[in-house]
C-alpha positions as CSV (number, residue, x, y, z in Angstrom):
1,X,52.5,-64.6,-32.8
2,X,53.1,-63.1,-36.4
3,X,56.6,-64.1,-37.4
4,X,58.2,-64.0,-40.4
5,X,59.7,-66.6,-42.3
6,X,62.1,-64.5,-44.8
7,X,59.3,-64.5,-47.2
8,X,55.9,-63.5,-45.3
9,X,54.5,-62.9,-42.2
10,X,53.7,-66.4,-40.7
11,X,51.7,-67.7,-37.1
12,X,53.0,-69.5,-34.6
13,X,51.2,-70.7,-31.9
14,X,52.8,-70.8,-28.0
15,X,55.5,-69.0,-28.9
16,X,58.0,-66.3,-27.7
17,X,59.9,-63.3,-29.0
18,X,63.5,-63.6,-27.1
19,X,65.2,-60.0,-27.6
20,X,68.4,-58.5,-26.1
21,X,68.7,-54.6,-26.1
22,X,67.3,-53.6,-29.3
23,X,67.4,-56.8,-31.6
24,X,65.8,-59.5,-31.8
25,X,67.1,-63.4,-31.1
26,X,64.5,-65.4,-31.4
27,X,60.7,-66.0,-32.5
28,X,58.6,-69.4,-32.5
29,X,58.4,-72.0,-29.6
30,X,61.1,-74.0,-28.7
31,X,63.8,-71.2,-26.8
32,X,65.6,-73.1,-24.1
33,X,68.2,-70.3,-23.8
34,X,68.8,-68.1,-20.2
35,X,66.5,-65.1,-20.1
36,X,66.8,-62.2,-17.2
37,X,63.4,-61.3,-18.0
38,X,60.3,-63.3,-18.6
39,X,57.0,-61.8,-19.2
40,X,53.7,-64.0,-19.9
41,X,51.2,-62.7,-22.3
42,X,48.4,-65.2,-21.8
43,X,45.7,-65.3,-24.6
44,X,47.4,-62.4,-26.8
45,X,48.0,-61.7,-30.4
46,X,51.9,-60.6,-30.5
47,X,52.6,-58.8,-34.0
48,X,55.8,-56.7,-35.1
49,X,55.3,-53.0,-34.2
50,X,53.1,-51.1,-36.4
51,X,54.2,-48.4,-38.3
52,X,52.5,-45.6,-39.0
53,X,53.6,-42.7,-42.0
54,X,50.7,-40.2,-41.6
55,X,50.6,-40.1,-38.1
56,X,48.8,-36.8,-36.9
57,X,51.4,-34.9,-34.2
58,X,48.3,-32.1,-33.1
59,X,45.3,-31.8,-31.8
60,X,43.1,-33.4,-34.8
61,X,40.8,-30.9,-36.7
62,X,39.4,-33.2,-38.6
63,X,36.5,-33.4,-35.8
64,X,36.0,-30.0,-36.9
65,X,35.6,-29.5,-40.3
66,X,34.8,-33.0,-42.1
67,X,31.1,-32.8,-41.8
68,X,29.9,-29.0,-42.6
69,X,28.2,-27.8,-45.2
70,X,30.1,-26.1,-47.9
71,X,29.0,-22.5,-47.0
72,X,30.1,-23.1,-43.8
73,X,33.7,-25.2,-44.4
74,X,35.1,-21.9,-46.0
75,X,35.4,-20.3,-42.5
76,X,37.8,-23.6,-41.6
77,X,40.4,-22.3,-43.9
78,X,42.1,-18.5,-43.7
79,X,41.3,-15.7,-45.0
80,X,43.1,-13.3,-47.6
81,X,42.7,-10.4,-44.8
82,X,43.6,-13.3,-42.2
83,X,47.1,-14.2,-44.4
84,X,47.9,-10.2,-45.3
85,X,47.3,-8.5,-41.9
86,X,46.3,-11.0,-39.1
87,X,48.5,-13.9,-39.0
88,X,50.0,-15.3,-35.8
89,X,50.8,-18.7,-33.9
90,X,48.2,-19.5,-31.7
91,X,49.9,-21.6,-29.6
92,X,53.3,-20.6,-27.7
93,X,56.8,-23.3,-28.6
94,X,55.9,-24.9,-24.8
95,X,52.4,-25.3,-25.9
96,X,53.3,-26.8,-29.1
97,X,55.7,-29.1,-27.4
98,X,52.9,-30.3,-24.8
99,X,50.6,-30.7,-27.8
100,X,53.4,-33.5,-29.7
101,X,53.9,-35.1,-26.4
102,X,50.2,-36.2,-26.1
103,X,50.1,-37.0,-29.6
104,X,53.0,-39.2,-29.4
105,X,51.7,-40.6,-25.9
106,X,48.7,-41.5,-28.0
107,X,50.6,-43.3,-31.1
108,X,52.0,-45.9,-28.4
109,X,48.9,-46.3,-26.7
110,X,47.7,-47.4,-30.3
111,X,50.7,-49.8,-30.4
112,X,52.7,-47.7,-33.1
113,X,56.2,-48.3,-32.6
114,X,56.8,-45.9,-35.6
115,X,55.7,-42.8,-36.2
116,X,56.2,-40.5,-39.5
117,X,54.3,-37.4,-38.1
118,X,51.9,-34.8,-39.4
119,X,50.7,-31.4,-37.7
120,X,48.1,-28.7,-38.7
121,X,49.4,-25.5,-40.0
122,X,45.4,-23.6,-39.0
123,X,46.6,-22.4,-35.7
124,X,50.6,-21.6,-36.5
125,X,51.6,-18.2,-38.4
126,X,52.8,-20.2,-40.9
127,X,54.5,-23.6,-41.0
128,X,56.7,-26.2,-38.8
129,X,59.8,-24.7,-37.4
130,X,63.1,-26.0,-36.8
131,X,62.8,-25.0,-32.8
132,X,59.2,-26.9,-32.5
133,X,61.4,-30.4,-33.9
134,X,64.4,-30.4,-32.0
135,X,62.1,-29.9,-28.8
136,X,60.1,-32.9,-30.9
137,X,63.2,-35.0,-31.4
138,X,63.4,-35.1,-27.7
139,X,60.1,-35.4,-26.4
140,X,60.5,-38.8,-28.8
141,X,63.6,-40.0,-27.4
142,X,62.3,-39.1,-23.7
143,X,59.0,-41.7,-25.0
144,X,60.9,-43.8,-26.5
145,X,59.0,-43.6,-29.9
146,X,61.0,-44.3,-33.0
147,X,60.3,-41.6,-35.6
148,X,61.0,-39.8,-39.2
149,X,60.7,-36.2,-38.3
150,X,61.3,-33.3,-40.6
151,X,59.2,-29.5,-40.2
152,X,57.0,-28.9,-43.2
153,X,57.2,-25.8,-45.0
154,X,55.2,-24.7,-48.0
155,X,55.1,-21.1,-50.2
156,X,51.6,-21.5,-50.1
157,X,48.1,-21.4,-48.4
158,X,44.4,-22.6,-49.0
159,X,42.9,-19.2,-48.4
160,X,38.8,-17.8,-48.8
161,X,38.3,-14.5,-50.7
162,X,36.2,-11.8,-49.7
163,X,34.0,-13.1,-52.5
164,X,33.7,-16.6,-50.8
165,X,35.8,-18.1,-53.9
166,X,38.6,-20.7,-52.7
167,X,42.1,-19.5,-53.8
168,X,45.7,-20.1,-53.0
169,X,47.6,-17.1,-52.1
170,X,51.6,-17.1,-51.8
171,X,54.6,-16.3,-50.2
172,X,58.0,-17.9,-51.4
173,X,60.4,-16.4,-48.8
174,X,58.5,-18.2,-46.4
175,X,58.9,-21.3,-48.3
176,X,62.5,-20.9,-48.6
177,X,62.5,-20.1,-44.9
178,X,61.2,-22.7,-44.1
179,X,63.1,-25.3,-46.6
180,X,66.1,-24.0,-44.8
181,X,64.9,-25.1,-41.4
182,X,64.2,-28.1,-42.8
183,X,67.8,-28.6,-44.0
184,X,68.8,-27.4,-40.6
185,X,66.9,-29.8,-38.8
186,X,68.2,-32.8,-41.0
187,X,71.5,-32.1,-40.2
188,X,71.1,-31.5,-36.4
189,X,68.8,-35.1,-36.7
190,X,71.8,-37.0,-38.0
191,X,73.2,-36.9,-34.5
192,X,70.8,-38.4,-32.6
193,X,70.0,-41.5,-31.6
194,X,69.2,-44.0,-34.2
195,X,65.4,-43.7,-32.6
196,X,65.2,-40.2,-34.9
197,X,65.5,-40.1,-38.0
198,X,65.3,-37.4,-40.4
199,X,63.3,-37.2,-43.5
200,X,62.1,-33.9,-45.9
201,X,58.3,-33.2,-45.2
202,X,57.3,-30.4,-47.4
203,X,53.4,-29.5,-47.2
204,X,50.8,-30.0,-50.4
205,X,52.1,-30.2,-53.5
206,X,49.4,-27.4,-54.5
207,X,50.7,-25.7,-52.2
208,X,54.7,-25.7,-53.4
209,X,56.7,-23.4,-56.1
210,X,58.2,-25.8,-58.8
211,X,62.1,-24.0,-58.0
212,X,61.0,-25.5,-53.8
213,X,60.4,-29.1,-54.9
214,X,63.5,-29.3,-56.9
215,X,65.6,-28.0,-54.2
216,X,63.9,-30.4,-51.7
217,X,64.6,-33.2,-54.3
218,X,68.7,-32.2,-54.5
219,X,68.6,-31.7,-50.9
220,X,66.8,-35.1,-50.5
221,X,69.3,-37.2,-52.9
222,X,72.3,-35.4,-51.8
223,X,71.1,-36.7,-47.7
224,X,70.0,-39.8,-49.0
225,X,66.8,-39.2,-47.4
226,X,63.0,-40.0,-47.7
227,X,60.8,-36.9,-49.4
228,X,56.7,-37.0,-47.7
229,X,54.3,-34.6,-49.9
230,X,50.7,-35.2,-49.9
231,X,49.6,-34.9,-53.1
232,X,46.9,-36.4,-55.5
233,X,44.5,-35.7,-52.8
234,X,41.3,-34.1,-54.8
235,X,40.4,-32.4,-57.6
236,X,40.6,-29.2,-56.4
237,X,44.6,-29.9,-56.1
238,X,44.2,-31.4,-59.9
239,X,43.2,-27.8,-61.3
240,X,44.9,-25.8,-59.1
241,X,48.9,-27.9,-60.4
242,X,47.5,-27.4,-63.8
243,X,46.5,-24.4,-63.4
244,X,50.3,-23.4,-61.6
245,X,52.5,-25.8,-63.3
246,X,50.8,-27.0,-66.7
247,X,50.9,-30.3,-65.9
248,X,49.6,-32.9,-63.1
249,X,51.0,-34.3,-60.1
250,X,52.4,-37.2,-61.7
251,X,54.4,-35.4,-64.4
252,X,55.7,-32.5,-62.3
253,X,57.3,-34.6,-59.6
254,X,59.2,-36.5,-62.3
255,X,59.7,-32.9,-63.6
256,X,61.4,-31.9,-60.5
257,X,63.4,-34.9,-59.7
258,X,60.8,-36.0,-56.9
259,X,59.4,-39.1,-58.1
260,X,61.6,-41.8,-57.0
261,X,62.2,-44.8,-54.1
262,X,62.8,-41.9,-51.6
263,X,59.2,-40.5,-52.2
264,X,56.0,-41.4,-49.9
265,X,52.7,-40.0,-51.0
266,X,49.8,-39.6,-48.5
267,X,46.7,-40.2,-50.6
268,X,47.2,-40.5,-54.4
269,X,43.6,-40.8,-55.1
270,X,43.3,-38.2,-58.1
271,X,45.7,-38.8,-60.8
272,X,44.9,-36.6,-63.4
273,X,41.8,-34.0,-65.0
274,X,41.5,-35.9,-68.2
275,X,40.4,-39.4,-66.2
276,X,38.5,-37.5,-63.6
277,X,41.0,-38.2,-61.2
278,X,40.5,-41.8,-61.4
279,X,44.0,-43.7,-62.2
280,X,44.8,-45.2,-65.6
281,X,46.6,-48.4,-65.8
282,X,50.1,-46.8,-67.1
283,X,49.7,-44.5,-64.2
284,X,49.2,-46.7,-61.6
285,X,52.7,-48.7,-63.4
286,X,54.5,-45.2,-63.7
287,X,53.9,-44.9,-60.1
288,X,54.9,-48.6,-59.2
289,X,57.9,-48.3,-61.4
290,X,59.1,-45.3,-59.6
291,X,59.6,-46.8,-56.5
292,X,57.8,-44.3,-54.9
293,X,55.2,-45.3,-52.2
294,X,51.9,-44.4,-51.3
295,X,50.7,-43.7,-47.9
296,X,47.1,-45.3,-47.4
297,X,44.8,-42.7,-44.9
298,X,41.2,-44.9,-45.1
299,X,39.8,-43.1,-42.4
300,X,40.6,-39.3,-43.3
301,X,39.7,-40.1,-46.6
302,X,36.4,-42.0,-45.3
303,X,35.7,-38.8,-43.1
304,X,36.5,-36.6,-46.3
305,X,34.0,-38.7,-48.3
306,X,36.5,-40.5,-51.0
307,X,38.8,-43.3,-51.5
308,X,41.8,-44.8,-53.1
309,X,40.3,-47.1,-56.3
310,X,40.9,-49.6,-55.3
311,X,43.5,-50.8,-52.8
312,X,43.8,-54.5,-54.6
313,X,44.5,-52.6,-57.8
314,X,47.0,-50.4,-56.4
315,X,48.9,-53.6,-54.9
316,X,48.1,-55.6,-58.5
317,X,50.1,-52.7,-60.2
318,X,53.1,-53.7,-57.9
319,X,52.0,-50.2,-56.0
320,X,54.4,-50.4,-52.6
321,X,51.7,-49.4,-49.5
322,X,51.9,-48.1,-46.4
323,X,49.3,-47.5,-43.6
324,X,48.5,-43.8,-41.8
325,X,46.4,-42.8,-39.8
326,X,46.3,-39.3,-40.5
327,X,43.4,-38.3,-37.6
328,X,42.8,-39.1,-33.9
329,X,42.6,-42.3,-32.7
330,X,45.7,-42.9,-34.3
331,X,44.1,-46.6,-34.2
332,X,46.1,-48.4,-37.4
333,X,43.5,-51.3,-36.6
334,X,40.5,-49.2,-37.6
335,X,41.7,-48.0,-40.8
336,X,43.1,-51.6,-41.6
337,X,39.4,-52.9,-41.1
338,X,37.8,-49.5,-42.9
339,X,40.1,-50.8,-46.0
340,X,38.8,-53.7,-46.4
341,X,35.6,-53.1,-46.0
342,X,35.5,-49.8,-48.8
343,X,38.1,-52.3,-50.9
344,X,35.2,-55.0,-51.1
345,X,33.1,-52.6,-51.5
346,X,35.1,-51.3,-54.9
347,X,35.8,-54.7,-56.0
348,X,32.3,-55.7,-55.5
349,X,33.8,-58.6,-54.5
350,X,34.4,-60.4,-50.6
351,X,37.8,-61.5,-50.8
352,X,39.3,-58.1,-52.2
353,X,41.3,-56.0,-49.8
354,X,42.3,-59.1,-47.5
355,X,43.6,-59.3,-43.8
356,X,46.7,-60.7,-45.0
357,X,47.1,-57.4,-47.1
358,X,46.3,-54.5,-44.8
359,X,48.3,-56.5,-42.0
360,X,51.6,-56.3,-44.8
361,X,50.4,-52.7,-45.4
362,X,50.5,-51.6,-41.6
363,X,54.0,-53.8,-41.2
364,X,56.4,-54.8,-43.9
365,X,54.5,-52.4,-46.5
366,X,55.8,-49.3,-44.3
367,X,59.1,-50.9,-43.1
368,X,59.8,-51.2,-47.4
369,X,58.7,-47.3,-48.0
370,X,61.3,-46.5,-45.7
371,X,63.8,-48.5,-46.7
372,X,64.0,-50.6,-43.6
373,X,64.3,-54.4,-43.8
374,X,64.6,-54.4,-40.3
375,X,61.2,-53.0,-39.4
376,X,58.1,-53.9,-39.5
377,X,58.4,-57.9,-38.9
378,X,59.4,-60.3,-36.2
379,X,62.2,-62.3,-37.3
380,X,66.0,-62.9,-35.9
381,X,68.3,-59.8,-36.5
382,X,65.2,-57.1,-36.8
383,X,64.6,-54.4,-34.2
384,X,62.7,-55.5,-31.1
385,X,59.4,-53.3,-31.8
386,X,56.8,-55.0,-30.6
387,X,52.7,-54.8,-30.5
388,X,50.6,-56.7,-28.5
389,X,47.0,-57.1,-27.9
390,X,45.5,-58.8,-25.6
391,X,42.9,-61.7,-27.0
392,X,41.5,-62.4,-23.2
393,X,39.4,-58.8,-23.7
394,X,35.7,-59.5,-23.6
395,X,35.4,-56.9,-25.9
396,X,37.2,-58.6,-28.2
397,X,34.5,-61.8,-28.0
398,X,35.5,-64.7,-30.2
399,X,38.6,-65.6,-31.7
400,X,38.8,-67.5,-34.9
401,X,41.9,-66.8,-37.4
402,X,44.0,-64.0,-35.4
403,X,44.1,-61.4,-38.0
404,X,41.0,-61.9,-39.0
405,X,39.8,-61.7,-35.1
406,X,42.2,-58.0,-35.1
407,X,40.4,-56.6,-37.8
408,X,36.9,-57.3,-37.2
409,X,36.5,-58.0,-33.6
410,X,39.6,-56.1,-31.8
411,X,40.8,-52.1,-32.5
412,X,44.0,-50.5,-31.0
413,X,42.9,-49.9,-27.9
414,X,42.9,-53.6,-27.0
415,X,46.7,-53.0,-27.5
416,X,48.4,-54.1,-23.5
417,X,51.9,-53.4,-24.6
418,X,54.1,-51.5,-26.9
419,X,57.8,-52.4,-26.9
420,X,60.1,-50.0,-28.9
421,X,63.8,-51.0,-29.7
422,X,63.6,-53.6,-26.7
423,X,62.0,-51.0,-24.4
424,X,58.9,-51.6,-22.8
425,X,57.2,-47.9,-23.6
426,X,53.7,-48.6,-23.2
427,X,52.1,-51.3,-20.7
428,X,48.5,-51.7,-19.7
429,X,47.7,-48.2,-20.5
430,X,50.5,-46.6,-18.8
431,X,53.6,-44.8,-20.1
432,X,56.0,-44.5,-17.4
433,X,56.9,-40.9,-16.3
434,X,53.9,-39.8,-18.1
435,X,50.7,-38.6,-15.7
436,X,48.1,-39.7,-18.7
437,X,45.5,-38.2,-17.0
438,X,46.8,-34.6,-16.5
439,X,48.5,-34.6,-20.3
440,X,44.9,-35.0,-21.7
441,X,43.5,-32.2,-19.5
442,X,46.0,-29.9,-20.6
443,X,45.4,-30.9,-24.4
444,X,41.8,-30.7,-24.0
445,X,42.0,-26.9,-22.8
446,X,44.0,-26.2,-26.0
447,X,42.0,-27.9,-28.1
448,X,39.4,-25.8,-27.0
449,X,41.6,-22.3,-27.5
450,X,42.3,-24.1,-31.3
451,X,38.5,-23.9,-31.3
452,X,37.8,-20.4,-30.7
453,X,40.2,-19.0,-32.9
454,X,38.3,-19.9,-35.8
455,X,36.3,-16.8,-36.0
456,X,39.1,-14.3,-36.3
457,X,40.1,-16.3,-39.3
458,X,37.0,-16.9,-40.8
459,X,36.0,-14.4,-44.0
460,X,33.0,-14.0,-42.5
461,X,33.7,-13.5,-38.8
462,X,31.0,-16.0,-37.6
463,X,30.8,-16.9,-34.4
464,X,31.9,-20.7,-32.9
465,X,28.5,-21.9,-32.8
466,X,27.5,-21.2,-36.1
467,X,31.2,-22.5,-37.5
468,X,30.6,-25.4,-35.4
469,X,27.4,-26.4,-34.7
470,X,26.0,-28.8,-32.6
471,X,24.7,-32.1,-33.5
472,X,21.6,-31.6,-31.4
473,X,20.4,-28.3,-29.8
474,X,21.5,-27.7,-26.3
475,X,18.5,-28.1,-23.3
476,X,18.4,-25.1,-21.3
């Protein structure tokens, strides 16, 4: 069991977690005290809930356009005819709601007892709505998943011109639509049950008016609430903020009041043009001294062909981390393993990016982006979230050092049970009230609808098979 001692994460060895609706009493051997319940975990590895701030709330595209050519990746993003005369939600609001349920099913599958959640904008007119989250909100509490919800909005869209050139073409009344939702949704969120929790999630930096950031900042600091932008996420964003705003990433969310304790950053790979993106040392500190934190996505950035440089540097700069999946499987395990690996790999060295690190990163490196002192560890007084994977897998094979045996022998799908704010969500593959089975038939047949719409949005109106081609050809 990974408890913590006030300081760090520690192991104890036949031991129990003793909780009582949504807190817990009591973690380490020794509890003599009565108990209604008692349930025996065998040879498993019980760890504080993982939390996950990237957490992908769709059906994933990245399957779809991380490995194509470039030629053919233009056709993944709009067009400019698709943005001026075409646009249009592919999915209906039940559809969409059916879509967030199996995403969510999935995070607690993967043991994430915390979710901040992400969605594609491809297959919507334009952005998140303030409808699509209150039917979000409560397809959560129904779960039982805790989560930081917030629509995103942008002024702003990645589109292909007729000449194949990549540009971004605008509409601010949208994005001020779509800020207001947002504040409308914040509001409404404030009600609920202390399961949802609202946050400010506008889109791309790239992607935002310097007058919609600032607002989101006021709006943010006036709410006392956390601010998610993806930004610093390649050089194509670089050029395009310098290009827009004069400045980069760095300077223009200190510009607009952004860059702060409130802020989480998916990505921050690309700092500025004149280091090629790569980070200085005073930036890296500028960012640390902020307060802001960054929201580590190995495995998207993997797929996408870059990574952060390097994750021991980031933490050596006093950088606060947190973990995201950002793709399907939302398996935190996986990208705690891919980390290390491309961390030793940057170091050059076998001891960079640690166990003990990416195991802080997925747990109390998440709980302290959020602000949360009672997430993300298993001690007396914190919230009774819960992961546990089972050890007697033969799978998993042999177990030497626990974290060490999670990283590099086990994966997220050796998780047996999820427990979320003292409720068992999640046991042996099974959410109760929730027919698994039928969920992913249903999300399969609008994944594939997602899939065939890509053509009518494509400059080039090509067909699925050429947008999407097979690995190998197809016997007749």
């Amino acid at each position: 069991m990974l408890g913590h001692d006030g300081r760090d994460h520690a192991i104890h060895r036949d031991a129990s977690v003793v909780y009582e609706d949504d807190r817990i009493l009591h973690v380490g051997p020794g509890w003599s005290g009565e108990v209604d319940e008692t349930i025996e975990l065998g040879n498993s590895l019980i760890v504080p809930g993982l939390i996950d701030l990237d957490a992908v709330a769709d059906l994933d595209h990245i399957i779809l356009d991380s490995w194509g050519d470039p030629e053919v990746r233009k056709g993944h993003q709009w067009s400019a005819d698709y943005f001026t005369n075409h646009r249009r939600d592919v999915f209906t609001r039940e559809e969409r709601r059916l879509i967030r349920r199996f995403a969510m099913a999935q995070l607690l599958l993967h043991g994430v007892t915390t979710a901040m959640p992400i969605a594609s904008e491809v297959h919507s007119s334009w952005a998140e709505t303030y409808d699509d989250f209150v039917d979000m909100s409560e397809e959560a509490l129904e779960l039982g998943l805790r989560i930081y919800l917030g629509p995103s909005y942008r002024a702003g869209v990645h589109v292909t011109r007729e000449d194949g050139t990549p540009d971004v073409m605008w509409s601010v009344p949208n994005g001020e639509q779509g800020l207001e939702g947002a504040r409308r949704f914040a509001e409404y969120a404030v009600g609920l049950p202390e399961l949802v929790q609202p946050v400010f999630a506008p889109c791309r930096i790239e992607t935002m008016t310097a007058d919609l950031l600032a607002k989101t900042a006021d709006l943010a600091t006036e709410m006392d609430l956390r601010v998610r932008l993806h930004c610093m996420q390649s050089m194509r964003e670089l050029e395009l903020v310098n290009a827009t705003h004069g400045s980069t990433p760095l300077d223009l969310l200190e510009k607009v009041g952004l860059l702060n304790e409130r802020l989480l950053v998916p990505h921050g790979k690309y700092f500025s043009l004149a280091s090629g993106g790569r980070p200085t040392d005073p930036e890296l500190r500028r960012f640390a001294d902020s307060g802001a934190a960054l929201v580590h996505t190995p495995i998207t950035e993997a797929r996408l062909g870059y990574t952060i440089d390097s994750l021991d540097r980031y933490l050596d700069a006093g950088v606060t981390i947190a973990l995201g999946s950002d793709c399907f499987p939302p398996d935190l395990v996986r990208g705690m393993e891919l980390s290390s690996n491309l961390a030793k790999i940057m170091e050059g060295r076998l001891d960079a990016g640690s166990a003990a690190d990416l195991m802080r990163v997925a747990t109390t490196g998440g709980a302290k982006a959020l602000g949360r002192s009672d997430l993300g560890r298993l001690a007396p007084g914190a919230q009774a979230d819960v992961t546990v994977f089972d050890f007697d897998a033969v799978t998993v094979g042999m177990v030497e050092d626990p974290i060490r045996t999670l990283l590099m022998h086990a994966s997220a799908r050796d998780v047996s049970m999820t427990v979320v704010a003292g409720r068992t969500v999640m046991r042996h593959g099974q959410i109760p009230g929730l027919d698994l089975v039928g969920l992913r038939r249903e999300a399969q047949s609008l994944f594939d609808r997602m899939k065939s719409c890509y053509p009518e949005r494509d400059v080039q109106h090509r067909d699925v098979a050429t947008l999407f081609p097979p690995t190998f050809e197809s016997l007749p």
